[in-house]
N, C-alpha and C positions, 0 to 999 in steps of 0.2 A: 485698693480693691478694684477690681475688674470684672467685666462678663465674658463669658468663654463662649466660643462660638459652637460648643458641641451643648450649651442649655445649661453651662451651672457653673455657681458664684463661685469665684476662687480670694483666699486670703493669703497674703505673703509676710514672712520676717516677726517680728516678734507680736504678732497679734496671733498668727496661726501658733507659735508656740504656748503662749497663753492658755488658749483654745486648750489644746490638747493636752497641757497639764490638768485642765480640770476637768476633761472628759472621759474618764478614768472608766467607767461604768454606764451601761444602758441601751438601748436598741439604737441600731443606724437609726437613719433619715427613713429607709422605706420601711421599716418596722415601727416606725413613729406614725406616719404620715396614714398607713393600713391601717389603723385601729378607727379612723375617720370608717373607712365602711365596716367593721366588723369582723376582719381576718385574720386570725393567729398566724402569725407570724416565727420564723424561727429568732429568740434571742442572742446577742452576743455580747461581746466582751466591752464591746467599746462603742462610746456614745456617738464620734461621727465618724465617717471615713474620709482619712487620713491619705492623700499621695503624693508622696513627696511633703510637698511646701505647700498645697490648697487640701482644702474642706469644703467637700464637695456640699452644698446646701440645695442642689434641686439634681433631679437622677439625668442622666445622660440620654441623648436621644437615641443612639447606637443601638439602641435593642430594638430598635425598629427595623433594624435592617435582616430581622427575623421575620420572613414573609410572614408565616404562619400566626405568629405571636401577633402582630399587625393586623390581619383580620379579625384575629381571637379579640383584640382591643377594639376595633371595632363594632364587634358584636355585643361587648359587654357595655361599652357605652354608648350606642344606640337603646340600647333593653332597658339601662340602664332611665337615660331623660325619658323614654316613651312611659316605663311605668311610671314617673315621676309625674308624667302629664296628666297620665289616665288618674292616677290620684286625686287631683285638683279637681278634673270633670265631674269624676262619679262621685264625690264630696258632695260637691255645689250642686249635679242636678238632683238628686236624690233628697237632698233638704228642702231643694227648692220645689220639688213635686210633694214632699210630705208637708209642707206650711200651707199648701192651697186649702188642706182641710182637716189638717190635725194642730196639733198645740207645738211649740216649743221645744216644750215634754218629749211629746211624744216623737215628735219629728226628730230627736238627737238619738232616739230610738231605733228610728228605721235607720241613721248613721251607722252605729253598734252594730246592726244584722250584715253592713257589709262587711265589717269584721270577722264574726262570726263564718260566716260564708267562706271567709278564704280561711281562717283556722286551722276547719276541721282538714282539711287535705294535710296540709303541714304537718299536724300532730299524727295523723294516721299513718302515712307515707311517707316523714322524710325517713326514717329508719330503713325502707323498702330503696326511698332512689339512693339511698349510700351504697346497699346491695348491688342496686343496677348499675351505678357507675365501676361497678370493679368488673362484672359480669357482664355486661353488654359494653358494643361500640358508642364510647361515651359525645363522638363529635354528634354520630345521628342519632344520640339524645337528645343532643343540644337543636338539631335542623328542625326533630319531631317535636320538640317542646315550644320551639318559637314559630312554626308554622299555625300549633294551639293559639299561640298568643294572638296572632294575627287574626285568625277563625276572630277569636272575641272582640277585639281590635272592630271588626267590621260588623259584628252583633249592636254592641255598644255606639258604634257610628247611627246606627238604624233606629236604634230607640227613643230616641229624643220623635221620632215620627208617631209612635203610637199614642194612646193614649197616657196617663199616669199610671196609674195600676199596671195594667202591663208593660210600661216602660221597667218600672220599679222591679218587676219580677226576671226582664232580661237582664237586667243590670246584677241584681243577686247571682242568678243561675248563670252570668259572665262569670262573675266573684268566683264561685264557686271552681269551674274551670281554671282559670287563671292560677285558684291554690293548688291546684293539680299538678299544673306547669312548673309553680314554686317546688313542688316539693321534691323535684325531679333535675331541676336545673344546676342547683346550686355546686350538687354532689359532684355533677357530672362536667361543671363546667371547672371545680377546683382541682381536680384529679386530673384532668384535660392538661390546663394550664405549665403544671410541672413541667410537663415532656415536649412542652414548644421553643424553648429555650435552652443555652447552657445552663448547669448549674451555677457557675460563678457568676451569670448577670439577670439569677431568679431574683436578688436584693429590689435592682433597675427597676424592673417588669414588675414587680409588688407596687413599688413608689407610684408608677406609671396607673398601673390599676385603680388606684387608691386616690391619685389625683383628678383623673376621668371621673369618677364616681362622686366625686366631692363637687367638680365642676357642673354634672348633672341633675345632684340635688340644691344645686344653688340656680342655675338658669331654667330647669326644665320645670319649677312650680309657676317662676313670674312670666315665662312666655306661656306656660296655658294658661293662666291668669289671662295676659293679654289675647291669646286666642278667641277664647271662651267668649270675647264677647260679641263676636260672630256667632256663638252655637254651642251646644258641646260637642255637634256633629265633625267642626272644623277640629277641636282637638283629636279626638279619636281620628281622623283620617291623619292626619299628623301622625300619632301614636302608629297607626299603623304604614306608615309611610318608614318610618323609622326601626319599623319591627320587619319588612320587607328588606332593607337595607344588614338588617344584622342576619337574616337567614341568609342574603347570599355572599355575605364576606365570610361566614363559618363551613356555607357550603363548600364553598371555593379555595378552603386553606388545606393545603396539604399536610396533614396532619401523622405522626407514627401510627404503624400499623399498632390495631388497642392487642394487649396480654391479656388473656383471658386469666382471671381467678382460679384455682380448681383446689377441690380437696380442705378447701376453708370452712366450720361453721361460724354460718354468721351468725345466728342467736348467741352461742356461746361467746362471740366476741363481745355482741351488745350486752351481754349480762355483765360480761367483765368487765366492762366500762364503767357503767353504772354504778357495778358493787366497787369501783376505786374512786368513783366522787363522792360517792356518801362514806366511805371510809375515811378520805384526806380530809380533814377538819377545813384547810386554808381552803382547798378549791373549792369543795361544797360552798362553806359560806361567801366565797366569792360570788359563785353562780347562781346562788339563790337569792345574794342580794340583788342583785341586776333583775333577775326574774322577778321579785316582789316589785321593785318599785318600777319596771317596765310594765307590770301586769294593773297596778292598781295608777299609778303616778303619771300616765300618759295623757296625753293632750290632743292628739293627732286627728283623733278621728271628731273631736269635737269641733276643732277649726271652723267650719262651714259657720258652725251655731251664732259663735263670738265674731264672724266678718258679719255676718249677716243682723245679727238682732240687736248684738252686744254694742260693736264698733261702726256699725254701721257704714258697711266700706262694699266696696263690690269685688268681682273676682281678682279683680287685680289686688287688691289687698289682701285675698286669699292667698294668692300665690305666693307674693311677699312674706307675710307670717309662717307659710311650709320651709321657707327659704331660710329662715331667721336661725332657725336651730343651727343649721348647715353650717351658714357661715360662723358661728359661732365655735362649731366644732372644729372647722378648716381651721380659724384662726390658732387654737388648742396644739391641733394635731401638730403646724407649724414652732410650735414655742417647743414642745416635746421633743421635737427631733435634733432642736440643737440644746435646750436645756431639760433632759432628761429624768424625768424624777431617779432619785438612788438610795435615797433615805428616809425611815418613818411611811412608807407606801401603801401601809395598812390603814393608817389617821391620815392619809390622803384620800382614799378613796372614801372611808366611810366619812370625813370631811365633804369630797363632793357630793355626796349623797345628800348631805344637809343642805348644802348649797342651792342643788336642782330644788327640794321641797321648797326652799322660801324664793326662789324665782316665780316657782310653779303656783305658789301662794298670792306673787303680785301681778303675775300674770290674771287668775281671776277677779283682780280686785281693779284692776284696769279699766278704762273706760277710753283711750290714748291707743292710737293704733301704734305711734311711736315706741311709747313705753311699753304696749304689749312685744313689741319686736323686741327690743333688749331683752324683754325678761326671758322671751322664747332663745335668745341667741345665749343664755348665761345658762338655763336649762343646757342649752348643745352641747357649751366648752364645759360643764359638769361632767355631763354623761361621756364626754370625750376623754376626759381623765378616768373614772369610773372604768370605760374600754379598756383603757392603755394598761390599766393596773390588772383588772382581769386576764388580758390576754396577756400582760407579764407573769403571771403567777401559774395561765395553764400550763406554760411553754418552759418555764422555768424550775415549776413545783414540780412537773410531770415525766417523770422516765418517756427516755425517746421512743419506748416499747409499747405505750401505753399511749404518746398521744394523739394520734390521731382517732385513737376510740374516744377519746375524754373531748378530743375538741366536736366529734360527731356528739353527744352528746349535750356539749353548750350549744350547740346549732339547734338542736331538736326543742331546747326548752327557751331557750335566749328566744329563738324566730316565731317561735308557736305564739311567745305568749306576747310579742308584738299585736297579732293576730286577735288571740283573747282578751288584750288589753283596750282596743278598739270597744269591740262589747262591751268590755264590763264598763267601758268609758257611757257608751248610750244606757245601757241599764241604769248607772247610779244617777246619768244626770233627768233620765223618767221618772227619778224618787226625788231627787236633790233639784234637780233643776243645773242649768249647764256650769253657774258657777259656784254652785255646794260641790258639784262630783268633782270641779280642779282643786277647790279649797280642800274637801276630803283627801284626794290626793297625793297634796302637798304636806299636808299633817301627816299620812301616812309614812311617805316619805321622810320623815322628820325622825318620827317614830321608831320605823326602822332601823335607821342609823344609829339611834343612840340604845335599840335594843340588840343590833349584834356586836357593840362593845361586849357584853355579858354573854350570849349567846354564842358566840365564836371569838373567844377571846384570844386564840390563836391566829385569828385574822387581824386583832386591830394591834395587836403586840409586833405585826410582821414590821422589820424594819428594812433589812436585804434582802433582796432576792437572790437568792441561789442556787444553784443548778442542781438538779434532782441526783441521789448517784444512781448511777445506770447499772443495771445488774451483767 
């Protein structure tokens, strides 16, 4: 074995034959590695690639020598750690303004409402920025939606000056912004992306994406942990230091001129979509199980509650525990790309599914900031499986005609209810307390899983994946 000097592991002689005997079936490496952030990916045939004599195990750096693509990655991983940072800030100051004169309770409460806050935009609009990214210049989506960021970026800087109360109210009506920006970004930055590169090195540039995005939810929580303890002012200038940095590498990339849409309805499109996930038994219950136990099973926005009251740790073990899922999922996504799942895929995911519930169960039962990190990092590498099978099954169950309506779709209900799942995390732990609403959860989650055996029995019967026929 050797390292190659263009970035990736090469195997020679009868260990790479080996290999490729039994890699008969499954996604590359960047179809493996994407599902860490959340990207349908195109499927193929074969589980690694193959040149010559090596197996390639990490993507090439060559696709950097696409200017364009280069600042686009840029901009995504700058956006990428800054909201990662802002996350940790407005967690910890928000709880920590709601404790000076409210309960536990309630303070995981005012947690929830930033939830809520950013939501509502997601669920209203992302349907509209998929529209806009076809019909408008999708780069000066991206320049107008990250200059918003920056505006909040420096609202959020100034708050920690005011009082509480109205610290608390710029902070929301930040949130609130910010899901604006969300809802508008996403569409326009993946639609973007295709047309900065070849097509035969979109594989590379996926890997690449997907590894920047992994690398920023793992360093970009524990450095504003360690920020934060200057301020939360220090972070947010950070955040927007880094949000300045991705507006002028997007500015500055020369990007194709955009093709205008014409002559398309979009409603009609979206209804099409819709009426083919609730008609395909496999996808729907894919999708829906991710969305229940994303919606009800989440942990994220509680965080603050458990460093602060439970664990007794400060920001920097905040950051840490935002951290823990990550790497856990990193770890996942890596094992995926060279040992691919191929068989019984349906009793794997609704397997992970149980999995995440009793992590998520010894997570509340914790009192160990150690033990709480495992069980958050075995949560990650769940829900990283759980990914990998979903976005196997949209890409693979789904006519090439049909999916980019079905993956807009999983975007709108997958991201919203990130979003909702926050709330409903501070509402239940207002009734429950912080560790009834993970225990709750975690039974949910449990529940779940062993009610869409029956429920979608065409999900848990899936054993191959196979490729949709194409009309």
């Amino acid at each position: 074995m050797r390292r190659c000097v263009a970035g990736v592991i090469v195997m020679r002689g009868a260990v790479c034959q080996a290999l490729q005997r039994r890699a008969s079936f499954g996604f590359r490496f960047a179809a493996a590695v994407c599902m860490a952030h959340h990207i349908g990916c195109r499927a193929t045939r074969r589980g690694l690639d193959f040149r010559g004599d090596c197996i390639v195990l990490l993507p090439s750096i060559a696709v950097f020598r696409h200017d364009a693509f280069l600042r686009y990655w840029i901009m995504r991983q700058a956006n990428s750690a800054a909201r990662q940072m802002m996350a940790v800030a407005i967690g910890w100051q928000v709880y920590d303004i709601a404790r000076e004169t409210r309960s536990v309770e309630e303070s995981a409460l005012m947690l929830g409402l930033v939830g809520l806050a950013q939501f509502a935009p997601v669920l209203l609009l992302s349907l509209v920025g998929g529209q806009a990214a076809d019909r408008l210049d999708r780069k000066m989506i991206l320049v107008v939606s990250n200059i918003g960021r920056g505006l909040c970026m420096l609202v959020l800087a100034a708050s920690p000056f005011f009082a509480g109360p109205t610290a608390l109210w710029m902070i929301y009506l930040t949130s609130l912004a910010m899901g604006v920006m969300h809802a508008f970004s996403p569409a326009a930055a993946s639609a973007l992306f295709a047309r900065l590169i070849p097509r035969d090195e979109l594989r590379q540039a996926i890997a690449w994406n997907s590894l920047g995005f992994q690398g920023a939810a793992i360093l970009g929580p524990a450095i504003a942990g360690l920020l934060y303890i200057a301020g939360p002012a220090t972070v947010y200038v950070t955040g927007f230091v880094l949000t300045v940095i991705s507006i002028y590498a997007i500015a500055t990339a020369r990007t194709p001129q955009h093709e205008h849409v014409r002559g398309v309805n979009g409603r009609a499109l979206i209804v099409e979509g819709l009426r083919y996930v609730r008609n395909n038994r496999i996808v729907l219950g894919a999708i829906s199980l991710d969305l229940i136990v994303v919606l009800f099973g989440g942990v994220t926005a509680l965080l603050p509650v458990f460093a602060r009251d439970i664990l007794h740790t400060d920001t920097v073990g905040l950051g840490l525990l935002r951290t823990a899922p990550a790497i856990g999922a990193a770890i996942v996504a890596f094992m995926l790309a060279t040992r691919p799942l191929t068989r019984h895929v349906g009793g794997w995911m609704l397997g992970a599914i149980a999995v995440y519930g009793v992590a998520m169960i010894g997570f509340a039962l914790s009192t160990l900031i150690i033990l709480s990190m495992a069980m958050l990092a075995i949560t990650g590498a769940a829900d990283m499986i759980s990914v990998y099978i979903r976005q196997s099954i949209i890409q693979l169950s789904t006519p090439q005609s049909m999916r980019g309506r079905v993956s807009s779709v999983e975007f709108m209900f997958i991201s919203a209810s990130n979003e909702l799942g926050e709330f409903e995390s501070g509402v239940a732990a207002r009734f429950l307390g912080p560790i009834g609403a993970v225990l709750m959860g975690g039974i949910l989650a449990l529940v779940t899983a062993a009610s869409w055996f029956k429920l979608f029995p065409e999900l848990s019967r899936t054993d191959e994946l196979k490729p949709a026929d194409e009309d």
